[in-house]
N, C-alpha and C positions, 0 to 999 in steps of 0.2 A: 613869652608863653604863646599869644596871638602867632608870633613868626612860624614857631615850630611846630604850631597844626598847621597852618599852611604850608611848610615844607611836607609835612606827613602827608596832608592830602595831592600834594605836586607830586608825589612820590607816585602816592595810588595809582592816581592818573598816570602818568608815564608808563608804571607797570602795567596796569589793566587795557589802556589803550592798545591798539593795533594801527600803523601806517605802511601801507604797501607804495612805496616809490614807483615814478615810474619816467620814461623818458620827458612826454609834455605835461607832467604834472604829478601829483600825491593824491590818494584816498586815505580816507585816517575815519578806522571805527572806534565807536565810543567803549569797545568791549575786546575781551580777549577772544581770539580767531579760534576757540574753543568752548560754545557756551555750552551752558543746560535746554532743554527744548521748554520755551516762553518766556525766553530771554529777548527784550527792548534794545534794539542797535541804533545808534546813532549813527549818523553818515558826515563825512564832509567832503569836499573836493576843490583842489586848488591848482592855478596852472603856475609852470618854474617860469623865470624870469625869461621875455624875448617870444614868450607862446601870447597868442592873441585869438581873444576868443567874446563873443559882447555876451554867450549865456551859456551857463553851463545847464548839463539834464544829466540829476541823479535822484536815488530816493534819500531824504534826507532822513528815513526813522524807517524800522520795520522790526516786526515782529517774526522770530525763527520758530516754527514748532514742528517739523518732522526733520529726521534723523537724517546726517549723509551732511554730505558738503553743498553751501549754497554760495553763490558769487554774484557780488555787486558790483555794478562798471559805474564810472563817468565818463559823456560824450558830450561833445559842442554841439550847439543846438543849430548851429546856422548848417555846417557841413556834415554833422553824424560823427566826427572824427572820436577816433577814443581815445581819453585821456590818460583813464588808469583803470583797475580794477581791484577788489579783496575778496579772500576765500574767508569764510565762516562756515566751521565745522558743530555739529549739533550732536550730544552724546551724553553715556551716563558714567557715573560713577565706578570704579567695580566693585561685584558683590561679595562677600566672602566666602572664599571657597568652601567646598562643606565637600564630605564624603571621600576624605584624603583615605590612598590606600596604597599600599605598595608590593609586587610579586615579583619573583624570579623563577623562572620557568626551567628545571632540575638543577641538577648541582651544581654546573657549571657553568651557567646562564647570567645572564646581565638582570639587574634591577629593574625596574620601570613602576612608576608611580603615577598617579591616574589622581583626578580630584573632578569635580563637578564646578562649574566656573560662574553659574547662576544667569541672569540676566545679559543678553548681549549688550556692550558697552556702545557700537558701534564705530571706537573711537579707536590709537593704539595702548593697545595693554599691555604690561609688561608681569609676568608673572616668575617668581625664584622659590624652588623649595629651596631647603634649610634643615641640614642633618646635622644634629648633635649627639653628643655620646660623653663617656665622660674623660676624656682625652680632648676628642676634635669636633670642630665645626666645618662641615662644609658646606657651599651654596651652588645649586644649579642652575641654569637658567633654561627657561621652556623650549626645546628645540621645533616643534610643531606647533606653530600659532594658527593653521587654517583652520581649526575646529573649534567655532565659536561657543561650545556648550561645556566641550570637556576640553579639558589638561592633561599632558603626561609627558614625559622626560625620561630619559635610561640614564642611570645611573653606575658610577664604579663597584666594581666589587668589596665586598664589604667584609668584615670579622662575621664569619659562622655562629658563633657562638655569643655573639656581643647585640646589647640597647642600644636601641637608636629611640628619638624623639624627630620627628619632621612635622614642620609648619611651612604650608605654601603662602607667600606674600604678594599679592597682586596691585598696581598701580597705575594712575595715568593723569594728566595735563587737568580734570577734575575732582582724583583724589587718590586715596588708597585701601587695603582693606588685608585682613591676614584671618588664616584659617586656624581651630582646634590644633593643637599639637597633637601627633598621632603619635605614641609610642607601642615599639614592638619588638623580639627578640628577633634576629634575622633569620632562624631555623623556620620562623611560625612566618615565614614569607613567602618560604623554597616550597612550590609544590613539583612533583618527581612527575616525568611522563608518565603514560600510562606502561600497563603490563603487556606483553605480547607474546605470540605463540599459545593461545590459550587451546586445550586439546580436551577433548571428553572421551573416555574409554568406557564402555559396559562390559559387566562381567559376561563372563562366558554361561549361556543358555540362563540371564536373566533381562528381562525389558523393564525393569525398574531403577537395580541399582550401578549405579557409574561411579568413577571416579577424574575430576576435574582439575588438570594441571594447567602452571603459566609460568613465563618466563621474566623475568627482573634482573636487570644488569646496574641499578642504581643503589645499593645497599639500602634499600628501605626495611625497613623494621616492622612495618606495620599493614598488612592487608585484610581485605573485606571481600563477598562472594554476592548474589545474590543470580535468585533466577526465579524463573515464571513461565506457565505453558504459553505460546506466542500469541494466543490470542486472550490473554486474561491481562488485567490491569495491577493486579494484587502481587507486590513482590517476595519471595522468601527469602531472608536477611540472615549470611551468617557471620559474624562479627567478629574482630580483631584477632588474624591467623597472623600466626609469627611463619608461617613456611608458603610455598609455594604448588599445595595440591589439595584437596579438601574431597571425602568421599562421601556421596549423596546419598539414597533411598527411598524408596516409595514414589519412585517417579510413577506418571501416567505410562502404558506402552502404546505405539504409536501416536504418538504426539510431538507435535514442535518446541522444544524447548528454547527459550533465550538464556543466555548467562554471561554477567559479567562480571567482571574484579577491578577494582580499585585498590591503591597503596600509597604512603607517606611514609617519611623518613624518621619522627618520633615515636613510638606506639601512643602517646598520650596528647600532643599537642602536633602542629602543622599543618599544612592543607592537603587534601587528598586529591590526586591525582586524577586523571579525566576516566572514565570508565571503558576499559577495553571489552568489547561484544563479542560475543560468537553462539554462533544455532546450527542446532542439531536435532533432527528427530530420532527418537526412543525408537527401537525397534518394534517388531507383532509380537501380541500372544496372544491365545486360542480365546474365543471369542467369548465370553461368562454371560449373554444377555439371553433371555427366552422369549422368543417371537411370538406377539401378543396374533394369532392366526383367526379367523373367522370363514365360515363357506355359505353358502346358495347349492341348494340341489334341484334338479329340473327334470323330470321327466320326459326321456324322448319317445319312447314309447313301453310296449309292456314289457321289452326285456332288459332295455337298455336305459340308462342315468347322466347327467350329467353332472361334475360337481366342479365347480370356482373356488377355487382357494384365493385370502388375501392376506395379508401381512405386512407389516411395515419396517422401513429400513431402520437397523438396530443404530441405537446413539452412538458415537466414537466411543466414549466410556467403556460402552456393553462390547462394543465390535469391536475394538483394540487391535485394529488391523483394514487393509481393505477387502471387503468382503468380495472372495469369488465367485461363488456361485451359491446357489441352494440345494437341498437333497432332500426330495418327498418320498416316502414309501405309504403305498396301498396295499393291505392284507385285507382278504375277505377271510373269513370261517373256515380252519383247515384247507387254506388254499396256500401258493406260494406269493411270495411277498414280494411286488413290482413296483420298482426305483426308479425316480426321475430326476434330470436335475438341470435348473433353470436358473438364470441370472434375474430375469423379472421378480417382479415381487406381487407378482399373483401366476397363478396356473388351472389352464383346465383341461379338464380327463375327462373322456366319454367311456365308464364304465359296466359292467355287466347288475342288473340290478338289484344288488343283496348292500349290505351292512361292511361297510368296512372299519380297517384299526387305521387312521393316517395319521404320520408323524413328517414334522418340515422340524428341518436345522440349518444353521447357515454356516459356511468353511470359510477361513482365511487359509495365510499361506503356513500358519502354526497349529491349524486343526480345528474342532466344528464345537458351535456352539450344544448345549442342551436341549435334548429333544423335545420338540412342545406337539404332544399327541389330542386328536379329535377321533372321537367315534360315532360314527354316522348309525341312524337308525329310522327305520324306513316304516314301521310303527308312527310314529308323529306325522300324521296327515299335512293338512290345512292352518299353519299357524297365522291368525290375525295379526295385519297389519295396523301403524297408529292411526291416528284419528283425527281432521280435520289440521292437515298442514299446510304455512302460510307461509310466503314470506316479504322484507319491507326490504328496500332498496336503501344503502346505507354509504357515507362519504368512506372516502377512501379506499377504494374498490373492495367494501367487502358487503356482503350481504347476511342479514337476520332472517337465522328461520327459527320457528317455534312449533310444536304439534301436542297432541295430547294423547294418554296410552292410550291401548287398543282396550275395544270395548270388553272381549273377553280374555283371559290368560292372563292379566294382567298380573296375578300371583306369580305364575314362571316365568318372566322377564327378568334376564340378566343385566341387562343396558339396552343402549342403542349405538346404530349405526346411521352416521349420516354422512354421504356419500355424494360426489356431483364431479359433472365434466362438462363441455361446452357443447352447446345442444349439434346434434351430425358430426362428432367425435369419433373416432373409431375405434375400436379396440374397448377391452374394458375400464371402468372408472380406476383412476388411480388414485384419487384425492378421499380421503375419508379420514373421519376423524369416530371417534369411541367415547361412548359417554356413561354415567350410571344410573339406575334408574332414578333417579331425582332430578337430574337435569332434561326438562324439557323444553329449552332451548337454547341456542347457539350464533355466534357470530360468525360465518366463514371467510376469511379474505385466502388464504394458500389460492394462486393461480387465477384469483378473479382480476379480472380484467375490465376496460370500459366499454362502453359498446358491442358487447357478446352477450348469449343467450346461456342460459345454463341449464341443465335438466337436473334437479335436484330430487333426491331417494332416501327417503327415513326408513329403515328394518328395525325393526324389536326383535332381541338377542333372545334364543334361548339357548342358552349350554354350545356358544361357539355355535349355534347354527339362527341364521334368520327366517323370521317369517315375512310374509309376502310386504311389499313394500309401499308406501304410502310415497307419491311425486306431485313434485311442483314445478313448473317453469319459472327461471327467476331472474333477476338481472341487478347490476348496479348503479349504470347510468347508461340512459340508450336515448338512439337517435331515429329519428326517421330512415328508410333503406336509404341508400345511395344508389340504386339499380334498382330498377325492376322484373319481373319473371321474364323470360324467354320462352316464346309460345310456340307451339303447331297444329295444324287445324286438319280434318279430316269431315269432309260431307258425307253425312249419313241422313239419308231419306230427306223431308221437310227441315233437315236439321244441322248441327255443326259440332262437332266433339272439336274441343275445345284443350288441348292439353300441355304442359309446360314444367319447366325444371328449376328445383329450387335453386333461388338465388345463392350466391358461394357466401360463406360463413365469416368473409370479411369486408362483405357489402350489406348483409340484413343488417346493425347496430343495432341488435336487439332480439325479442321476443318477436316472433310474427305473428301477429293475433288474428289477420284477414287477409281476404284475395279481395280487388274487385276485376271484372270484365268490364269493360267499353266494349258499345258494339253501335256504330252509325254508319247511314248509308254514304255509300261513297259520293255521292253527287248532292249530299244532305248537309247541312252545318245544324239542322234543327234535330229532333225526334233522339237523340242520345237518350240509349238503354245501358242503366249501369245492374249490375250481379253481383251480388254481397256473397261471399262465401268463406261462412269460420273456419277459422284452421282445423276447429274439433272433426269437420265434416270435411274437409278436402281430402282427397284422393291424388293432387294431381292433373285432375281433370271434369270437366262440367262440359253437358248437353245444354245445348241452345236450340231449343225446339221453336217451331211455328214461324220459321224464316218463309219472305215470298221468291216465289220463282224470278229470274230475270231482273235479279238485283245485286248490283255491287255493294256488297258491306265489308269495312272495316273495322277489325279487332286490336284490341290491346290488352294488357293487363298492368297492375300496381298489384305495391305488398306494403301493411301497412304493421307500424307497431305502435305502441299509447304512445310516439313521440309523435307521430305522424304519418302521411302518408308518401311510397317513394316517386320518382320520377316511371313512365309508360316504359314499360319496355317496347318490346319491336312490332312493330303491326304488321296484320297478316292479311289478306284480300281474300273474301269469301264470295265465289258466285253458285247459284243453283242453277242447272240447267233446267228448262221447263220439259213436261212429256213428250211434245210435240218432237223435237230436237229427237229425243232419244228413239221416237218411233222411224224418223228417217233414217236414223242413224241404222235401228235395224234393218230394215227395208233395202237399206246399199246393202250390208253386209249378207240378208237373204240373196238378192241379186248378184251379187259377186259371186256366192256359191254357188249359184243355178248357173254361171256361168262356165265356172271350173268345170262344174259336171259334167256337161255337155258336151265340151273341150275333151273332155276321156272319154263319154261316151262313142263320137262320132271318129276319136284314136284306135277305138277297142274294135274287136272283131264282130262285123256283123248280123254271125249267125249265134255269138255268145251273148248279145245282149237284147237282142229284138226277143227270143224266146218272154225274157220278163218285162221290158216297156212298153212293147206293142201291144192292143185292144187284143182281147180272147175274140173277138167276129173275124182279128185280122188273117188268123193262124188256121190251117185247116189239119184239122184230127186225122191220124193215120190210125188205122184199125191194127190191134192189138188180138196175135194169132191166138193168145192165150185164153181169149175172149168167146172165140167163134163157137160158131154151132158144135162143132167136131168137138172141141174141148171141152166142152159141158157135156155133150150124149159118151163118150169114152172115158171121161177121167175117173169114172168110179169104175170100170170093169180093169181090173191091171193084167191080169191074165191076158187079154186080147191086144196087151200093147207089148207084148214081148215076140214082136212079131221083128223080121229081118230089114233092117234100113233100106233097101234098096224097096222093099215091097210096100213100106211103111210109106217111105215116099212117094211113091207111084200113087199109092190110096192116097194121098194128101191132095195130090195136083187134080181129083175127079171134084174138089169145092172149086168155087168160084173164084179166080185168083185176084187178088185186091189190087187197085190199081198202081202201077210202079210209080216208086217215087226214088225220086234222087236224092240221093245222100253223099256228103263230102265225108272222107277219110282223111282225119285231122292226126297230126303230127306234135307233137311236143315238145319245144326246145330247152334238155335238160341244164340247168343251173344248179348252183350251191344250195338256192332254197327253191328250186323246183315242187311240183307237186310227184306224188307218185301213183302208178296207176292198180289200186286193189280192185279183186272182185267182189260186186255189189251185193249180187242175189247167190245163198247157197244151200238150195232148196233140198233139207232133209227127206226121206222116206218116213212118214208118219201120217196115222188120222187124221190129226188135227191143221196139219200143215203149216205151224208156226214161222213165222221169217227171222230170219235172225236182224238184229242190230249193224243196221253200216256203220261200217270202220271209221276212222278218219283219215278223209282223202288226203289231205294236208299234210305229207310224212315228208321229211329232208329225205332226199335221195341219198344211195347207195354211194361207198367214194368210189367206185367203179362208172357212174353214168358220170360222173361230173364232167366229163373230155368228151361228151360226145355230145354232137352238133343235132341234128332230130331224127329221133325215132320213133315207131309207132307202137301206137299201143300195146299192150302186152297181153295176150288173148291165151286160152286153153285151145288146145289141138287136139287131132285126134291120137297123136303119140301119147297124150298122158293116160292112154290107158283108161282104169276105171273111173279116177277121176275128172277124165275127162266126161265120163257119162252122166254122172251125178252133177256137172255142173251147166245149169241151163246158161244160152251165151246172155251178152247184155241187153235183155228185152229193151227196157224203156226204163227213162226216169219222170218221176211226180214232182212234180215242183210248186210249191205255193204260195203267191205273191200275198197274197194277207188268207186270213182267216176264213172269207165268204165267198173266196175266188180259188178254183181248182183251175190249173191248167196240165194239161197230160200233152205230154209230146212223145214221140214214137220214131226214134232214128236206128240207125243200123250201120256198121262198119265194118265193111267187106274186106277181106283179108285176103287177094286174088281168088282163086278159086272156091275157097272155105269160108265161109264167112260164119263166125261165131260170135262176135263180138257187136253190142249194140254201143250207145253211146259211153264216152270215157265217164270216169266218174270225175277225174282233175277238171274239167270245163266247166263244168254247175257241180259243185259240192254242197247241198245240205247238211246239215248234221240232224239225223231223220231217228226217232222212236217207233219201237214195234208198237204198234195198237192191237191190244189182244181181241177186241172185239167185231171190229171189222176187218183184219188182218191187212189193212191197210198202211202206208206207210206214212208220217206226219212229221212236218219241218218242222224241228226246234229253233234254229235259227237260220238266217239267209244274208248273205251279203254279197253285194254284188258284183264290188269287188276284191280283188284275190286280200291275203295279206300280205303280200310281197307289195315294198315301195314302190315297183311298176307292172301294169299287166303283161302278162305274158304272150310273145308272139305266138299267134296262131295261124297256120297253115293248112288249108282246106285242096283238096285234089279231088274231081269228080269220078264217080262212081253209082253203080245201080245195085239193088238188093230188088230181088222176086221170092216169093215164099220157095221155087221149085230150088232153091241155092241154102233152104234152110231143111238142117238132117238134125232130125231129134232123136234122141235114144231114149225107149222108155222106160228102161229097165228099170229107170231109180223106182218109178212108180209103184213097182210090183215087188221091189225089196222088202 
């Protein structure tokens, strides 16, 4: 009895031991070269017969606890040499397969069988399904071992219509393990491709209902439908069609629809096939929604209106199409009815200013929505806006506003209207939203954004029109600016205007609540002057009064919002001149002119201009024959001067003769803007002896002078006959240099033999009023010189005038 446990345990040991031979020796483990992990190895090491060695170096015991292959050597201690070595692998059990399934992919397709394999073994596994029926058994063995989790195998084809049972059985070097038997008919295995060619037809002029076809080349018996607008989650399910078309209804129009079919080969039992897709959008129809519309009217002045329409874009549902455009009509009161049409979803008309009928509809490409009519009434004054609106900065970029109705009207409030855009926006608000009168407040996030300003606008609704409107400035979350204003400066007086351009709308991060100024002397680090200016009161620009003269200062500005204040914009350099400066400054430029002047005078001709610069002591008086004795004792007998020129004359020459003076006979050189030469004096026959008004010398010349180089003045003769009698020649001109200074000059211009003509009127032209009271003649104005951009050359030639060379006619006297 004793022998034969000891055989049994010799036995053990042989089998459980492990010995790896090796050329100079054996290693021998106390365990099989397969354990469990904290599994205790014994070690030994021996050398073969003829090997020599005085110590070996091994581990004589160890413990294996992580998975994989571990190896142990023996080496001789004196030279390193090695002796031998063994492999110990560390591993589990396998687990039982669970989740055994089997499929054939359509009719004609191979088997394959799938199981879940539990736990890595990390060791080798050997796994076999196992098909019975009741005829045969057959066994396969796993063709794909790289997938440590899962199992599967293909199988042969199989009886269609016949039971199977299959159980996967897996094993290895530390045990074994077998799964559930799976039984199943092979019909309820085969699932069929999917369907294809799937087609959607709509009926003719409807966008609802279709009919949806598909194509099966696998004799399946049994399909399904289902479909959903593409952007909905919710499927509609239509269940076991035996054909291959199914006809829909009540579809949305314009809308995306999905739809797909799935099929299997029993109607009752098998797997169904993978779901074949396909999308299509439903066609347009005419658009069912009524545009919820609202307006603002404005007076531009007493004839004319302005009115803002707005309205919001209709849902898919309402618009059932893409909306074209819009169609407004404006009727006044027996007036014609004037159509607009705009793609916007507001419009505004500057009207005439009475009552109108307005109607807006919206078109697609199937025809226009329902007309939604307003009637304007210009009776309703001044409607109250709300009252006392706030609002709080809120996560997620949106913002809380809240207000309270208006103190009066509050009876005729339909809703409210609240409205906002990003503050220096342009164009009108296009974000609003409608409320009723109960709700008096609101969240808005549509279009808000971080670090923007927003101008927010509460209207109280009456009948589609608002009243005046209640605003906030508001924000979500803001920053300090990121820039500063851009400034420029202008001296005024002790002072500085100060002016600059608002910051751009994606450097403020916010609300601008403030300006400030800087303003220090340039050569100063001390004395900084800061200028606070609210926004409620900005303009754009600020006076900086009470600056000293002959000082450099330097300007800046910031912009500031409740986050903070921004970085200086640009600095500007301000100096004031002191008076002193500016009096030299005048003083060159008087000098500079006195110099010009002088420069033309001493150019200009010097019997043209001595008449008026030179001293009255310097010029000496010629006696004026109109003056004399003779002309006072004769001028009232006329009878006595219609006496014969030659006799008249002779009686002249028995006065004293005045002393000769010399006179030049000046010449003219006609130009495009020359002057022309009119007669001055043209002395009527009357009691009172009124002078007439001189002309203005100043006349463009004839196109006839313009080619001729100088000619003389142009004088009455005695060829003209009567007229020539009536006109006396050119006595003398009165010239007067200011108002308490008369000067009289007395020249004469002898025409060879005849002399008729005194001096020209083109050389000194006044422009002179009749004085009825002393029948004297008075300068309205004088200039020195001409109005041509240069003066005019004048040419003088000498000559004498004596009274006995002047022939008066005195006929006119006695007419």
């Amino acid at each position: 009895m004793f022998s034969m446990w000891i055989m049994h345990v010799a036995m053990w040991c042989v089998v459980q031991a492990v010995t790896e031979s090796c050329d100079k020796g054996d290693m021998i483990a106390s365990t099989d070269s397969v354990v469990l992990p904290g599994s205790n190895i014994t070690f030994s090491c021996r050398l073969k017969q003829g090997e020599r060695c005085k110590e070996l170096i091994f581990n004589s015991s160890e413990m294996v606890l992580t998975y994989g292959r571990h190896t142990f050597i023996c080496k001789c201690k004196s030279n390193e040499k090695l002796i031998c070595g063994v492999d110990i692998y560390v591993g589990n059990p396998p687990d039982q397969p669970r989740n055994v399934s089997c499929i054939q992919y359509g009719r004609d397709g191979h088997i394959t069988c799938t199981w879940d394999k539990g736990r890595p073994t990390h060791i080798e596994t050997t796994y076999v399904i196992q098909l019975t029926n009741e005829t045969e058994c057959l066994s396969f063995f796993e063709e794909n071992v790289e997938n440590p989790k899962y199992g599967s195998l293909k199988l042969t084809k199989l009886n269609f219509y016949s039971n199977y049972t299959a159980v996967v059985a897996a094993s290895n070097r530390l045990g074994n393990a077998s799964s559930l038997p799976f039984t199943f008919m092979f019909i309820d295995i085969v699932k069929p491709h999917s369907p294809t060619d799937i087609l959607v037809k709509f009926d003719n002029f409807s966008a609802t209902n279709c009919t949806v076809l598909w194509q099966d080349q696998q004799q399946t018996q049994s399909c399904r439908l289902r479909y959903r607008p593409a952007n909905n989650h919710v499927w509609n399910m239509v269940e076991t069609l035996n054909a291959t078309r199914y006809y829909l209804h009540e579809l949305k129009p314009h809308t995306e629809y999905e739809f797909q079919v799935c099929c299997r080969f029993h109607p009752n039992r098998g797997i169904w096939s993978e779901w074949s897709t396909f999308r299509i959008q439903t066609p347009e129809a005419a658009p069912t929604g009524l545009l919820d519309v609202w307006y603002i009217r404005q007076d531009i002045d007493s004839q004319k209106q302005n009115i803002t329409l707005f309205w919001k874009v209709m849902s898919k549902s309402e618009a059932r199409g893409k909306i074209l455009h819009y169609t407004l009509s404006f009727q006044a009161l027996k007036q014609k009815t004037n159509v607009y049409d705009t793609t916007q979803t507001h419009y505004v008309q500057v009207l005439p200013k009475v009552d109108y009928n307005i109607t807006v509809c919206a078109h697609n490409s199937k025809g226009n929505s329902p007309l939604t009519s307003i009637v304007t009434d210009l009776s309703i004054l001044d409607l109250p806006p709300p009252q006392n609106i706030s609002f709080t900065p809120m996560e997620n970029n949106s913002i809380f506003v809240i207000w309270e109705p208006p103190i009066e009207s509050a009876a005729f409030i339909n809703g409210y209207i609240v409205k906002w855009a990003e503050t220096n926006s342009p164009g009108p608000h296009l974000n609003w939203i409608k409320f009723s009168t109960s709700q008096l407040s609101t969240v808005i996030s549509e279009s808000i954004k971080q670090d923007a300003c927003y101008d927010i606008h509460v209207f109280a609704l009456y009948s589609k029109r608002t009243g005046r409107a209640a605003a906030a400035r508001g924000y979500s979350k803001q920053k300090a600016p990121s820039a500063g204003p851009q400034i420029s400066t202008a001296v005024n007086g002790n002072g500085v205007w100060v002016s600059w351009e608002e910051i751009p709308g994606d450097q403020q991060m916010g609300c601008i609540i403030s300006y400030k100024i800087y303003l220090q002397k340039k050569t100063s680090e001390t004395g900084l002057k800061v200028y606070d200016i609210p926004i409620e009161t900005s303009r754009n620009s600020f006076l900086i009064t009470d600056l000293q003269h002959d000082v450099n200062y330097v300007l800046w500005m910031t912009a500031s919002t409740m986050a903070g204040e921004s970085p200086k914009g640009n600095e500007e350099l301000v100096y004031l001149e002191s008076s002193s400066e500016w009096i030299i400054v005048l003083a060159a430029c008087i000098f500079f002119g006195i110099s010009v002047f002088i420069c033309l005078v001493q150019s200009a001709q010097k019997d043209f201009l001595l008449a008026v610069l030179v001293p009255k002591w310097y010029r000496k008086a010629i006696p004026d024959p109109a003056n004399s004795t003779w002309a006072k004792k004769y001028s009232s007998v006329a009878d006595e001067l219609n006496l014969h020129s030659n006799q008249f004359v002779s009686y002249l020459s028995s006065f004293e003769e005045p002393e000769t003076i010399e006179v030049e006979e000046v010449f003219i050189k006609s130009e495009p803007a020359a002057f022309k030469d009119i007669s001055i004096f043209n002395i009527k026959s009357s009691e009172d002896h009124h002078w007439p008004t001189i002309g203005n010398s100043f006349e463009k010349p004839e196109s006839g002078e313009q080619n001729s180089e100088y000619k003389p003045l142009v004088a009455s003769t005695p060829e003209d006959g009567d007229n020539y009698k009536c006109h006396l020649p050119y006595l003398y001109k009165k010239v007067i240099v200011e108002e308490t200074e008369q000067i009289s000059e007395y020249l004469a211009n002898p025409l060879t033999d005849m002399t008729v003509n005194y001096l020209p009127s083109n050389i000194l032209s006044p422009i002179m009023d009749t004085n009825e009271e002393g029948n004297e003649f008075e300068c309205k104005s004088f200039s020195i010189f001409p109005t041509t951009s240069l003066l005019m050359p004048v040419f003088s030639y000498g000559g004498k005038l004596t009274l006995d060379a002047v022939k008066i006619d005195g006929s006119c006297f006695t007419e």
